[in-house]
Biopython code that builds the backbone (N, CA, C, O; Angstrom):
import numpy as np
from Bio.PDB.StructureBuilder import StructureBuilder

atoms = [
    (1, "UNK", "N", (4.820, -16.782, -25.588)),
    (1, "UNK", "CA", (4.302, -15.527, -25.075)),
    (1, "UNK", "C", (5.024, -14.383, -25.771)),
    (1, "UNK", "O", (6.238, -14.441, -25.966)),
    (2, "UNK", "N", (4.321, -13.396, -26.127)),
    (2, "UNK", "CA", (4.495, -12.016, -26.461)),
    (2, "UNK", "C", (4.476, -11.098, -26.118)),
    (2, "UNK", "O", (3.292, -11.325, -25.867)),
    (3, "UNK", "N", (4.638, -9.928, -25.733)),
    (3, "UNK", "CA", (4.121, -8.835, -25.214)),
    (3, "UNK", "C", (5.340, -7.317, -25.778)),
    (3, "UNK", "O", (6.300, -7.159, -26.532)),
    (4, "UNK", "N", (4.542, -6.540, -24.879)),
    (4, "UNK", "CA", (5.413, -5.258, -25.558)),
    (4, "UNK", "C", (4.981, -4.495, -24.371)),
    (4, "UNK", "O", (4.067, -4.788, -23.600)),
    (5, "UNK", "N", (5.703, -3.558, -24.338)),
    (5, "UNK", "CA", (5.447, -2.177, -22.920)),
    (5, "UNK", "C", (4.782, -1.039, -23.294)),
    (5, "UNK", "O", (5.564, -0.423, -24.019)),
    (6, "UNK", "N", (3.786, -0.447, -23.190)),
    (6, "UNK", "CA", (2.829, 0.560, -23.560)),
    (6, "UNK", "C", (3.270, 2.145, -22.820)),
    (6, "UNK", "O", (3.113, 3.238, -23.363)),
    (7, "UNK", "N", (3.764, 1.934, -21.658)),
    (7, "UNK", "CA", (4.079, 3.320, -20.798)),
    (7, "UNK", "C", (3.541, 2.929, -19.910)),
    (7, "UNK", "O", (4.260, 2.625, -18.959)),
    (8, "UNK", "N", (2.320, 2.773, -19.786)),
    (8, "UNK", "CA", (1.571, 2.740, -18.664)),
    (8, "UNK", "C", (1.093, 1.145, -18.238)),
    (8, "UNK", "O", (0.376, 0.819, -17.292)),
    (9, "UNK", "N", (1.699, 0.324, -19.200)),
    (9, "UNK", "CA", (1.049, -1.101, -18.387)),
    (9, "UNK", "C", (1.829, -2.257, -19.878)),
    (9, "UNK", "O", (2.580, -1.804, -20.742)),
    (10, "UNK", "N", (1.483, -3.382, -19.814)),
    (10, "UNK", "CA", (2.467, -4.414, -20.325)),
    (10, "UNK", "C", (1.713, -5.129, -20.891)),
    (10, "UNK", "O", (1.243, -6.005, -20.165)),
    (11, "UNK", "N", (1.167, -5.139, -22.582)),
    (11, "UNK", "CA", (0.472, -5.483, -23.026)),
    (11, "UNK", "C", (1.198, -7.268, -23.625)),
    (11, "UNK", "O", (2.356, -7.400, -24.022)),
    (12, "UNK", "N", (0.224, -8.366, -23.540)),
    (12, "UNK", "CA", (1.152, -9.637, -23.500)),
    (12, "UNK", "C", (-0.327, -10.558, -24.510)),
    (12, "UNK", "O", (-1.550, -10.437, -24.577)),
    (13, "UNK", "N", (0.658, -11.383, -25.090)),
    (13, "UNK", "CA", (-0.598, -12.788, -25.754)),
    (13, "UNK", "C", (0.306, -13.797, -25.095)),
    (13, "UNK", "O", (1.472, -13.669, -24.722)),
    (14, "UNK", "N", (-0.701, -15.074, -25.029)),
    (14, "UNK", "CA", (-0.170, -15.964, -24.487)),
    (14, "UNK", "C", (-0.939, -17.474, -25.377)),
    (14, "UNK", "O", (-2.160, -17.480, -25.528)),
    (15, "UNK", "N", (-0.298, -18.367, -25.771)),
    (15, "UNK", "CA", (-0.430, -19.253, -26.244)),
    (15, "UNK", "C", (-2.386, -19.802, -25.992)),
    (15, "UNK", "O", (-2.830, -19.988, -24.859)),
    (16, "UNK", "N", (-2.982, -19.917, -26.862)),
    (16, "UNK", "CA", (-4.279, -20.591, -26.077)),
    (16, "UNK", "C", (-5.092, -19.389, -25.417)),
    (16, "UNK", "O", (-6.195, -19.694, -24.963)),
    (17, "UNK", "N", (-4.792, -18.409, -25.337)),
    (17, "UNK", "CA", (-5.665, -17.241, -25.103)),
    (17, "UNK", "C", (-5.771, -16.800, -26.308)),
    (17, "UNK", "O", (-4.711, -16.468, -26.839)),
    (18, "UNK", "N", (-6.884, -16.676, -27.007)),
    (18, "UNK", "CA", (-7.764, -16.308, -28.490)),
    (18, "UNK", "C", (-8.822, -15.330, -28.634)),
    (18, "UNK", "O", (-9.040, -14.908, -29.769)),
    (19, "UNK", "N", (-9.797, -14.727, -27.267)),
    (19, "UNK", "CA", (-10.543, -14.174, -27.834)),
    (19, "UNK", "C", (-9.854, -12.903, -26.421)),
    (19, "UNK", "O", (-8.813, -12.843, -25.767)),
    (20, "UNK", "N", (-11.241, -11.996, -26.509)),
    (20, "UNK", "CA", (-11.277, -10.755, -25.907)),
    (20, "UNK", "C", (-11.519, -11.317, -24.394)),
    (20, "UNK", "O", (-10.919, -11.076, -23.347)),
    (21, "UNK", "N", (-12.486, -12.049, -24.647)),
    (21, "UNK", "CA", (-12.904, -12.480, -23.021)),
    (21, "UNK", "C", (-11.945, -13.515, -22.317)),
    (21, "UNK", "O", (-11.560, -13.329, -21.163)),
    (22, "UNK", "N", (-11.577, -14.618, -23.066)),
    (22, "UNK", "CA", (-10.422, -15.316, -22.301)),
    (22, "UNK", "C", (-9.276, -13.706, -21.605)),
    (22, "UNK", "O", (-9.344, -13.290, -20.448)),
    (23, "UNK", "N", (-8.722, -13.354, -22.266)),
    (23, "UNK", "CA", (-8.009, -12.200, -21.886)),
    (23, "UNK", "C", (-8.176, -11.665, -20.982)),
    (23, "UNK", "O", (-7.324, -11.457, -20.118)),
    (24, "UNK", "N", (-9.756, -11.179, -20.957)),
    (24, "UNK", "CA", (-10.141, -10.512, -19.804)),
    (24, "UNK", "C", (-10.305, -11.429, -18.280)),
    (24, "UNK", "O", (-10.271, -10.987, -17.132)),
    (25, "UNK", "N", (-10.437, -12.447, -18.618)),
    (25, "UNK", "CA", (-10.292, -13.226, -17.325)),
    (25, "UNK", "C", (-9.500, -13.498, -16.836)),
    (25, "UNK", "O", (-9.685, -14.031, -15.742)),
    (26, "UNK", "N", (-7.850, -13.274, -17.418)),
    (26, "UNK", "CA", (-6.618, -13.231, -16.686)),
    (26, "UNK", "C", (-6.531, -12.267, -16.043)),
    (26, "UNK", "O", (-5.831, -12.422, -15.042)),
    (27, "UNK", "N", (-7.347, -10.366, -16.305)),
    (27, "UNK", "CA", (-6.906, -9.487, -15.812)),
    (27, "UNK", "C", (-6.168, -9.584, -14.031)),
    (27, "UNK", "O", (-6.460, -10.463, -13.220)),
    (28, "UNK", "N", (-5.554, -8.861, -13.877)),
    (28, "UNK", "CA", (-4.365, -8.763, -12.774)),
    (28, "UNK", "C", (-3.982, -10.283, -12.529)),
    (28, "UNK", "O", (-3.351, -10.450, -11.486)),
    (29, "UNK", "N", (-4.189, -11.226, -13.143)),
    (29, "UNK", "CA", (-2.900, -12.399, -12.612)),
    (29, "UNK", "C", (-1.506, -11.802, -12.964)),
    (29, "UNK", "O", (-1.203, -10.943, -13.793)),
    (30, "UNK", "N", (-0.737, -12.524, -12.074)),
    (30, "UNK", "CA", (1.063, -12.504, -11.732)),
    (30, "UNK", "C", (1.163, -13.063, -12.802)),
    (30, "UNK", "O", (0.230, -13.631, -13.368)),
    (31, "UNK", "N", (2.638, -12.950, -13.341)),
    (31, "UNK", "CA", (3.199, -13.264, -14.398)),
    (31, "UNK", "C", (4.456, -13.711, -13.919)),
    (31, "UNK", "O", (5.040, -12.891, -13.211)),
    (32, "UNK", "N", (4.890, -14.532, -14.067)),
    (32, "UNK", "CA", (6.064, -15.116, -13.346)),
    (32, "UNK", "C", (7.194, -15.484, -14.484)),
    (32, "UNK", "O", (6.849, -16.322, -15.317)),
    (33, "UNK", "N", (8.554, -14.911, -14.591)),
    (33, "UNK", "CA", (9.518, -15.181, -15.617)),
    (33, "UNK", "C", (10.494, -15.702, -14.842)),
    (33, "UNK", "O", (10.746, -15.447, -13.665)),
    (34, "UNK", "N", (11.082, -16.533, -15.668)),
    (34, "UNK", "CA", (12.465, -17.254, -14.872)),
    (34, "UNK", "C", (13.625, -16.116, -14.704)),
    (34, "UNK", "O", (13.317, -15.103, -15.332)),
    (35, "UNK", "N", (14.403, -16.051, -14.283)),
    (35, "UNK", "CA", (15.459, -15.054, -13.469)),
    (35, "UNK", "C", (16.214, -14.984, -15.060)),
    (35, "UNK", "O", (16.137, -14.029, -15.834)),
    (36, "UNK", "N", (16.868, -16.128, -15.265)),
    (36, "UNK", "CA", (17.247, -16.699, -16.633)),
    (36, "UNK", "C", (16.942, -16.036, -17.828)),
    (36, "UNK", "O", (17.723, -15.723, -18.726)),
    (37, "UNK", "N", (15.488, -15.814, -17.740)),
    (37, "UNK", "CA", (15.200, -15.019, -19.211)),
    (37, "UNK", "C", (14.909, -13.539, -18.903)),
    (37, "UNK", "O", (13.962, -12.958, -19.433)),
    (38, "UNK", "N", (15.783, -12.915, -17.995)),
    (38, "UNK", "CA", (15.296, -11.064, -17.979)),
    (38, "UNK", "C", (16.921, -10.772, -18.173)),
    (38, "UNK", "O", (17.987, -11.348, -17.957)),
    (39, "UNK", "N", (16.413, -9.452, -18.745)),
    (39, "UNK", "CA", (18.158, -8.799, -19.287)),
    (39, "UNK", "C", (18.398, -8.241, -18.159)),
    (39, "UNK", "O", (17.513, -7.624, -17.564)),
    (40, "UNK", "N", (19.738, -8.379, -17.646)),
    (40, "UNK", "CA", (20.818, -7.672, -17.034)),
    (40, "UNK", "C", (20.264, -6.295, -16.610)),
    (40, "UNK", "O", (19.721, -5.645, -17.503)),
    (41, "UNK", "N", (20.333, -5.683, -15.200)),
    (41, "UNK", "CA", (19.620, -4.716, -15.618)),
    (41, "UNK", "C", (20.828, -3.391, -15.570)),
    (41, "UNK", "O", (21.815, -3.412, -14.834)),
    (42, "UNK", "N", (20.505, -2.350, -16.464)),
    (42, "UNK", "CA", (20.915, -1.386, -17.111)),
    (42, "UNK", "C", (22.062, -0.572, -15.552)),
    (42, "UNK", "O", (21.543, -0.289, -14.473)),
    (43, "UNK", "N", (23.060, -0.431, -15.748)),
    (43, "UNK", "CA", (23.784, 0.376, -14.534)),
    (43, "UNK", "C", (23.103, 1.692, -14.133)),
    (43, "UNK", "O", (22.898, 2.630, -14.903)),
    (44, "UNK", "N", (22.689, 1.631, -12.468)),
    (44, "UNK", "CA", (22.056, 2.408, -11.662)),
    (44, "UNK", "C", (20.675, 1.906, -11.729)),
    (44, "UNK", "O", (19.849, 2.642, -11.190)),
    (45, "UNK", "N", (20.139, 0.602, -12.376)),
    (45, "UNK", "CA", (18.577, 0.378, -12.106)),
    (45, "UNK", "C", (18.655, -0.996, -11.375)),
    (45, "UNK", "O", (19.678, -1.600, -11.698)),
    (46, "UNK", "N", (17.918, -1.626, -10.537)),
    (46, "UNK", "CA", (17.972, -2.573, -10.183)),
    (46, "UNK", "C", (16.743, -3.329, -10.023)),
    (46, "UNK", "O", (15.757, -2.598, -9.934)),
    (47, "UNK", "N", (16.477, -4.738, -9.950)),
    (47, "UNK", "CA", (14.990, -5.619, -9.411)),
    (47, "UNK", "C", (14.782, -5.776, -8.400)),
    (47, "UNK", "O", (15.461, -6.325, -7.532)),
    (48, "UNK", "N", (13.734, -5.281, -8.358)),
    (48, "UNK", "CA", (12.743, -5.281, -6.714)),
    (48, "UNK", "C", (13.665, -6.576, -5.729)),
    (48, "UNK", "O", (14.253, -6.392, -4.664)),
    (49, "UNK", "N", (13.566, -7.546, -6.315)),
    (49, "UNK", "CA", (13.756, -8.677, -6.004)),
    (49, "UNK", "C", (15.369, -8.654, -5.199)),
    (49, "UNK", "O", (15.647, -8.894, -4.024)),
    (50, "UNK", "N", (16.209, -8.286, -6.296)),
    (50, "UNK", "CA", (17.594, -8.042, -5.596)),
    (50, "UNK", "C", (17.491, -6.968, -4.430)),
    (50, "UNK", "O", (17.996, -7.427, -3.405)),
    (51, "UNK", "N", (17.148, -6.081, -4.315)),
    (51, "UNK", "CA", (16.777, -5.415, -3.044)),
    (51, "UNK", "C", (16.604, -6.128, -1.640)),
    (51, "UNK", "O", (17.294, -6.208, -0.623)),
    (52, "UNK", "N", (15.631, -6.508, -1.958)),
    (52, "UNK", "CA", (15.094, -7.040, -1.100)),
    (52, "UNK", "C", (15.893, -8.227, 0.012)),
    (52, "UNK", "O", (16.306, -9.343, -0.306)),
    (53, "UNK", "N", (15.936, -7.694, 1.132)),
    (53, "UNK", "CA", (16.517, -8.192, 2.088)),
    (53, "UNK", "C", (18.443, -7.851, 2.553)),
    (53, "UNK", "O", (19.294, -8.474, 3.189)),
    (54, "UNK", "N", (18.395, -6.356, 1.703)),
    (54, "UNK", "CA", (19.694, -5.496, 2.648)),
    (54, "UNK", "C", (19.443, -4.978, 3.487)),
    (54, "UNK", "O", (18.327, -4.734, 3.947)),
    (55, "UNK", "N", (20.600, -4.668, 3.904)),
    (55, "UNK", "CA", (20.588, -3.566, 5.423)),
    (55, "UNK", "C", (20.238, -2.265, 4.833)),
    (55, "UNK", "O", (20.572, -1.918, 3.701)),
    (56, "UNK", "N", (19.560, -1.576, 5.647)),
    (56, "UNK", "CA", (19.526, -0.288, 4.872)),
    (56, "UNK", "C", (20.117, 0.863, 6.544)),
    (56, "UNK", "O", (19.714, 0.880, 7.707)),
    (57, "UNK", "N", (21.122, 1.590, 5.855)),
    (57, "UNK", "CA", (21.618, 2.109, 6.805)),
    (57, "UNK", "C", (21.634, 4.249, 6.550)),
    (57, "UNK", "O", (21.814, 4.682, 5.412)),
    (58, "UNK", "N", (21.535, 4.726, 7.123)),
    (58, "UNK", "CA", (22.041, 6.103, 7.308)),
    (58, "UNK", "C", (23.595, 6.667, 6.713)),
    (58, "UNK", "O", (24.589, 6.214, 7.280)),
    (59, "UNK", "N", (23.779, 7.619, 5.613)),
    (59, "UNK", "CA", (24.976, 8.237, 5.532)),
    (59, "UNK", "C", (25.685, 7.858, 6.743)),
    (59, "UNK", "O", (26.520, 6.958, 6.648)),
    (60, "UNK", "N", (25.450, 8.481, 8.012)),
    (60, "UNK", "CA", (26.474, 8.743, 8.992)),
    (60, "UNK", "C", (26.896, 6.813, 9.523)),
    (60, "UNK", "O", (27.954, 6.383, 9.983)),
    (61, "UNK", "N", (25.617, 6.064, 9.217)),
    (61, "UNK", "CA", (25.936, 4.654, 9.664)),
    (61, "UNK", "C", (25.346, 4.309, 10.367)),
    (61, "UNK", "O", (25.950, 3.437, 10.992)),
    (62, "UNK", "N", (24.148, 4.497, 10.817)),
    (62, "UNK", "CA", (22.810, 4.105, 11.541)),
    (62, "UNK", "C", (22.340, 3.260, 10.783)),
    (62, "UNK", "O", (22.241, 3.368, 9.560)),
    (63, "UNK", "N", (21.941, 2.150, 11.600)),
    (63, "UNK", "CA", (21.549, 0.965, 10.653)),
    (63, "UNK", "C", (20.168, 1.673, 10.868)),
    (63, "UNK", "O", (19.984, 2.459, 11.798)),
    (64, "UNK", "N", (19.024, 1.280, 9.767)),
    (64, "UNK", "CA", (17.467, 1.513, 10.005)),
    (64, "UNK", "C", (16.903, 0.244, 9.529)),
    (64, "UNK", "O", (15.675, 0.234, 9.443)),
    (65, "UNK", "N", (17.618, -0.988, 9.151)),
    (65, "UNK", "CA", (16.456, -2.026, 9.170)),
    (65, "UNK", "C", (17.259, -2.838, 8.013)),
    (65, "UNK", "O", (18.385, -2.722, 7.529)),
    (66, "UNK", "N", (16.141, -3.728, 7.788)),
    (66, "UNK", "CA", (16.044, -4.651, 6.395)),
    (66, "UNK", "C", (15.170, -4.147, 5.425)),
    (66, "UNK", "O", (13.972, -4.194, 5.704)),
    (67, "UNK", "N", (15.490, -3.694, 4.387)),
    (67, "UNK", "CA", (14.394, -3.575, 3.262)),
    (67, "UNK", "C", (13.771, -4.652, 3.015)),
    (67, "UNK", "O", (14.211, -5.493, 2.231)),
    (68, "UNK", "N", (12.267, -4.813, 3.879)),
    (68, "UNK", "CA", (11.827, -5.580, 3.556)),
    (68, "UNK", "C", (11.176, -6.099, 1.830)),
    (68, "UNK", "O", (11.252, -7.205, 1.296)),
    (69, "UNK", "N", (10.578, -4.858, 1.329)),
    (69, "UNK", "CA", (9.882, -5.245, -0.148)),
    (69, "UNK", "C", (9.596, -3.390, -0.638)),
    (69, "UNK", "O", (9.818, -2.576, 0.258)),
    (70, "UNK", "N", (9.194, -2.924, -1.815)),
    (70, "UNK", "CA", (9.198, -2.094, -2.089)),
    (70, "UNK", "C", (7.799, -2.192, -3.058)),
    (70, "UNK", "O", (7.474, -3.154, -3.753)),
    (71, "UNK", "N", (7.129, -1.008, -2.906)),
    (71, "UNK", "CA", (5.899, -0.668, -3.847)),
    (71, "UNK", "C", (6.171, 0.230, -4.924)),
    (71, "UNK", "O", (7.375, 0.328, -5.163)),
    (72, "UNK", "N", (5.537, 0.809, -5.534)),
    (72, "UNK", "CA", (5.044, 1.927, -6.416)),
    (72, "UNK", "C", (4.033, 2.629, -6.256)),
    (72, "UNK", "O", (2.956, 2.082, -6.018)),
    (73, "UNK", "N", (4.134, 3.908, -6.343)),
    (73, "UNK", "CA", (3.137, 5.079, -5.333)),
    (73, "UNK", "C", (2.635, 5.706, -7.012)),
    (73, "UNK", "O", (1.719, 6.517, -7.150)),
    (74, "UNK", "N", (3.282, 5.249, -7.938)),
    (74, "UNK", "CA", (3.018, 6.237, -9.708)),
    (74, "UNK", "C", (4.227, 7.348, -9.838)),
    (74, "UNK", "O", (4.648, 7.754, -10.921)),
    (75, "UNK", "N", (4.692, 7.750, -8.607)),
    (75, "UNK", "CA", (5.316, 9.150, -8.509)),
    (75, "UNK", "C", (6.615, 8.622, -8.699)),
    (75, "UNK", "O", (7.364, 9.227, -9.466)),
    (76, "UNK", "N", (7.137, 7.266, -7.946)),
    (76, "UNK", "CA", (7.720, 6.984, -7.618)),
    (76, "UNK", "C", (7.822, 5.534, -6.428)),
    (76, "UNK", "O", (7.029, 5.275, -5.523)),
    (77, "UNK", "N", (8.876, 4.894, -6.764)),
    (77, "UNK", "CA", (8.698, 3.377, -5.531)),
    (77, "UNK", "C", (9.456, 3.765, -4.608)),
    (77, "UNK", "O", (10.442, 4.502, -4.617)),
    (78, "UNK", "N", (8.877, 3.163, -3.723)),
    (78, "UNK", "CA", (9.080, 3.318, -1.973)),
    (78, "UNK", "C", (9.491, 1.949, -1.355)),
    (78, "UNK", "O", (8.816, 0.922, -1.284)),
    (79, "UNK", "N", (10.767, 2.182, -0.923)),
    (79, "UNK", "CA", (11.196, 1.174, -0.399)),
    (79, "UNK", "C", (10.733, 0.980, 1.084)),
    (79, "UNK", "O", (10.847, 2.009, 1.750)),
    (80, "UNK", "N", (10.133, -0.332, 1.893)),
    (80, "UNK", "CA", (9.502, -0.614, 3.310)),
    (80, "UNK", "C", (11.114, -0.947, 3.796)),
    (80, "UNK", "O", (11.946, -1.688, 3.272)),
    (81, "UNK", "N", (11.194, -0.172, 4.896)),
    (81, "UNK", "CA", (11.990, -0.735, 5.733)),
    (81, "UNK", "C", (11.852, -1.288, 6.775)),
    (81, "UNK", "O", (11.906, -0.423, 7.650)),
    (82, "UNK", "N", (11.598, -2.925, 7.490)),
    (82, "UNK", "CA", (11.568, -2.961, 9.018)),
    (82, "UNK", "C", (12.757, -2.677, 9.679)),
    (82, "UNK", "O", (13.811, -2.598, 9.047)),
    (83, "UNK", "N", (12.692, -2.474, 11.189)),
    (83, "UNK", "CA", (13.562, -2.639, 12.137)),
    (83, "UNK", "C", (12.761, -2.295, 13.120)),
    (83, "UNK", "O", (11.593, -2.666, 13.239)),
    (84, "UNK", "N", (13.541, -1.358, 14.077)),
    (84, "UNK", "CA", (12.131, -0.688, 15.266)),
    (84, "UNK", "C", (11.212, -0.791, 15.005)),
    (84, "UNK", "O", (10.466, -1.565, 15.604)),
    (85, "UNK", "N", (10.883, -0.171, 14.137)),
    (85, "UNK", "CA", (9.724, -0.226, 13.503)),
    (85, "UNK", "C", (9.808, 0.071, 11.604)),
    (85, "UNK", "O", (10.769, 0.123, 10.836)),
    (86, "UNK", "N", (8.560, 0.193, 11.425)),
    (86, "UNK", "CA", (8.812, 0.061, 9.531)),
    (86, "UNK", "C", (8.939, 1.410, 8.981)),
    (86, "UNK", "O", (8.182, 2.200, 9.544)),
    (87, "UNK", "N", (9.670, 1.926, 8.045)),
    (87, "UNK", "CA", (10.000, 3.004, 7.588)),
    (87, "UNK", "C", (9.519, 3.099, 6.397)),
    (87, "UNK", "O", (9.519, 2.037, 5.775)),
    (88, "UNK", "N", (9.055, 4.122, 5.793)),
    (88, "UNK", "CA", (9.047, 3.782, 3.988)),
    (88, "UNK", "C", (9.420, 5.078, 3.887)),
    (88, "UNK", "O", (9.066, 6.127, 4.424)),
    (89, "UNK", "N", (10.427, 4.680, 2.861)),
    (89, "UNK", "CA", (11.317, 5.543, 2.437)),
    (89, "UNK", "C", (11.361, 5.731, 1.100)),
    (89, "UNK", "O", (11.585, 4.686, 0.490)),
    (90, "UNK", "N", (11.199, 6.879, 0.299)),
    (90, "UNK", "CA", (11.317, 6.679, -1.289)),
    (90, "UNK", "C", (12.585, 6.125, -1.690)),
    (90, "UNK", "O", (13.689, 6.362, -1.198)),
    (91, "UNK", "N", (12.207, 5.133, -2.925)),
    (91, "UNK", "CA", (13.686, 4.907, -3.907)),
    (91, "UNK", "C", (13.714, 5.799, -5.101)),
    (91, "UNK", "O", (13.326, 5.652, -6.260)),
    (92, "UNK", "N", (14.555, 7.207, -4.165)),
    (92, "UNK", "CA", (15.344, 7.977, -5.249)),
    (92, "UNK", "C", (16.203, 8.210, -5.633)),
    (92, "UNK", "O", (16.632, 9.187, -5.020)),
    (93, "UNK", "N", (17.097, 7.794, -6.647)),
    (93, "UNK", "CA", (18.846, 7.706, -6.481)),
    (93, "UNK", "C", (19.087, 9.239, -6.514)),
    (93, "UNK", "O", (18.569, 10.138, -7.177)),
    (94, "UNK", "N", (20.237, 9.218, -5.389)),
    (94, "UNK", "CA", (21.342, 10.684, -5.128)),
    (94, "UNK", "C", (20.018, 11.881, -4.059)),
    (94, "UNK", "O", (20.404, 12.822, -3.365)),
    (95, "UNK", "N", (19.185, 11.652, -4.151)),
    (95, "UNK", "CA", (18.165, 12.370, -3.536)),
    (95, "UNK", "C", (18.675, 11.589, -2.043)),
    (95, "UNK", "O", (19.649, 11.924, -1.369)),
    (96, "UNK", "N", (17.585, 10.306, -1.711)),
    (96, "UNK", "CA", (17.360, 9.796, -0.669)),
    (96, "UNK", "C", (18.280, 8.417, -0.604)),
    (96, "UNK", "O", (18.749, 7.856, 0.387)),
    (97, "UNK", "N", (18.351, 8.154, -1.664)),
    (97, "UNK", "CA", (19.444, 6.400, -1.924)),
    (97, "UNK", "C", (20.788, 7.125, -2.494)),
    (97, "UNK", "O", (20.926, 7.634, -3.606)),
    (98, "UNK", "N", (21.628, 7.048, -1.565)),
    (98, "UNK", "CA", (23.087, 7.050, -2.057)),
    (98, "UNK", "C", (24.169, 6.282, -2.739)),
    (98, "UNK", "O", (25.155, 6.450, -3.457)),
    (99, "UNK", "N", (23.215, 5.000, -1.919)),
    (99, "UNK", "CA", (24.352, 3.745, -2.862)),
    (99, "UNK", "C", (23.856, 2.626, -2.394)),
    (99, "UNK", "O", (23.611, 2.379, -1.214)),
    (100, "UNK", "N", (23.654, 1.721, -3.602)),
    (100, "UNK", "CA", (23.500, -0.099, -4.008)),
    (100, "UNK", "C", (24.840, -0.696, -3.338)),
    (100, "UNK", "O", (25.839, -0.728, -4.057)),
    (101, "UNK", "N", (24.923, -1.115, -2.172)),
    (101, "UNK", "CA", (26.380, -2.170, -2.822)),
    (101, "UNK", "C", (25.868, -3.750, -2.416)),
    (101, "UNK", "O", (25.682, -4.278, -1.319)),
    (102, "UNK", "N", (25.737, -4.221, -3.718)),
    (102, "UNK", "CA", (25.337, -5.972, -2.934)),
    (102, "UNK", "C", (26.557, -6.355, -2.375)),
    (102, "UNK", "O", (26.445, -6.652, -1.185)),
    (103, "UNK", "N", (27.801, -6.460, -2.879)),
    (103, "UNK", "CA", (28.807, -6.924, -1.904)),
    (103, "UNK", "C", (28.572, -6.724, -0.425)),
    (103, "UNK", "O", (28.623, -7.662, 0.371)),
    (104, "UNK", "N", (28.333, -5.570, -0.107)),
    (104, "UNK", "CA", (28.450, -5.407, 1.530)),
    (104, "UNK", "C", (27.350, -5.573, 1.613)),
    (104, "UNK", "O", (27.115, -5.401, 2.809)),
    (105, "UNK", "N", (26.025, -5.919, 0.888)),
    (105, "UNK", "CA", (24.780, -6.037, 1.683)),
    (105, "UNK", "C", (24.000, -5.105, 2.215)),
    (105, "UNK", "O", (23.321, -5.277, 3.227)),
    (106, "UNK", "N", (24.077, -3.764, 1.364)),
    (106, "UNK", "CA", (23.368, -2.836, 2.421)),
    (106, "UNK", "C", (23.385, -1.491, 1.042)),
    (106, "UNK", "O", (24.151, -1.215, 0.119)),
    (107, "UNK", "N", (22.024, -0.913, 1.595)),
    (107, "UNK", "CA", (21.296, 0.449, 1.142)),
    (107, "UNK", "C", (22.216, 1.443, 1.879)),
    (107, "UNK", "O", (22.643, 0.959, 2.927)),
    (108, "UNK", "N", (22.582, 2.521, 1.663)),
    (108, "UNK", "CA", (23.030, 3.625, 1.948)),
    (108, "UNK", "C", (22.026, 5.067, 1.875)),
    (108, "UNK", "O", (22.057, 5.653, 0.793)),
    (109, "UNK", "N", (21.214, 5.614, 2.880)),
    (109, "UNK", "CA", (20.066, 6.709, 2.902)),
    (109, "UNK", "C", (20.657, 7.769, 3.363)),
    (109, "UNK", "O", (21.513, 7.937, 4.231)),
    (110, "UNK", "N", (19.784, 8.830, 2.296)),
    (110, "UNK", "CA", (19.942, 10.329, 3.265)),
    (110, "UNK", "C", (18.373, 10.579, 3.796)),
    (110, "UNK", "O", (17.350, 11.147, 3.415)),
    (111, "UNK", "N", (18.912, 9.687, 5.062)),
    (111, "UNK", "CA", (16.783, 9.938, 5.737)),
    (111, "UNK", "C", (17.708, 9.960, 7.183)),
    (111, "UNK", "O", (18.761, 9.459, 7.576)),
    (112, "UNK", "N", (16.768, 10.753, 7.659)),
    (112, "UNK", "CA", (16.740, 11.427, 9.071)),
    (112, "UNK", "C", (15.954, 9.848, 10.183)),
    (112, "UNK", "O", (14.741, 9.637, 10.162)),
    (113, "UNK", "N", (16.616, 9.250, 10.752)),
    (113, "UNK", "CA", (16.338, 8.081, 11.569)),
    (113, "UNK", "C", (14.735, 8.230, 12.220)),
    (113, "UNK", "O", (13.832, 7.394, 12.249)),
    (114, "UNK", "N", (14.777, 9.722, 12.752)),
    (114, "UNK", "CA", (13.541, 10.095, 13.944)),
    (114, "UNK", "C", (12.122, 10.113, 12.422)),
    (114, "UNK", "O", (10.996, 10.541, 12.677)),
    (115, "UNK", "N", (12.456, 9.632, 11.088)),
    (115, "UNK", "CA", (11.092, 10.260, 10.615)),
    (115, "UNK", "C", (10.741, 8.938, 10.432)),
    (115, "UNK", "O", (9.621, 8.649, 10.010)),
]
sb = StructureBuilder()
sb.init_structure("model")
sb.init_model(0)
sb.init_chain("A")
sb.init_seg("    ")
for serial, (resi, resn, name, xyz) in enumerate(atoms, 1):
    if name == "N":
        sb.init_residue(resn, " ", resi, " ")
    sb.init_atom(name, np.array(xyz, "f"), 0.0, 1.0, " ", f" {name:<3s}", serial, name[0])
structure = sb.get_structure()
């Protein structure tokens, strides 16, 4: 497999796919890479994947949940939080996300609990 990053989407060949129309019949399938073959990611960026399933708590120390999974809105990705109930909260570093720490297991937010 091959591919390259365009800006806007992830252009790929794949062994045994040859014409225009095979191609087109993969459109939106998942692409699945082993953990193994992705680079390290760059300090201050992280994978959806590692996220997924910290505490996500308040500056002052209000827990607000588990990050459950996170989307992309184009503008920007939004992290889902359950607990009480589900929160979505943008992932913006120093804005709304203060701090990654996997050691302790937990998101650090500047979000107001009541929104």
């Amino acid at each position: 497999m091959r591919g390259r990053d365009t800006g806007k989407q992830v252009t790929a060949s794949f062994p045994g796919v040859d014409s225009r129309e095979a191609a087109e019949a993969m459109y939106g399938t998942e692409i699945w890479v082993p953990r193994d073959r992705l680079p390290p990611p760059s300090p201050g960026e992280y994978y959806w994947v590692d996220l997924e399933g910290l505490a996500v708590e308040t500056v002052e120390g209000q827990p607000l949940g588990t990050l459950s999974h996170l989307f992309n809105t184009g503008a920007n990705d939004v992290m889902v939080v359950s607990g009480e109930r589900d929160r979505l909260i943008p992932f913006v570093m120093d804005q709304y996300v203060k701090s990654v720490d996997f050691e302790a297991g937990r998101v650090v937010v500047d979000w107001d609990p009541e929104f």
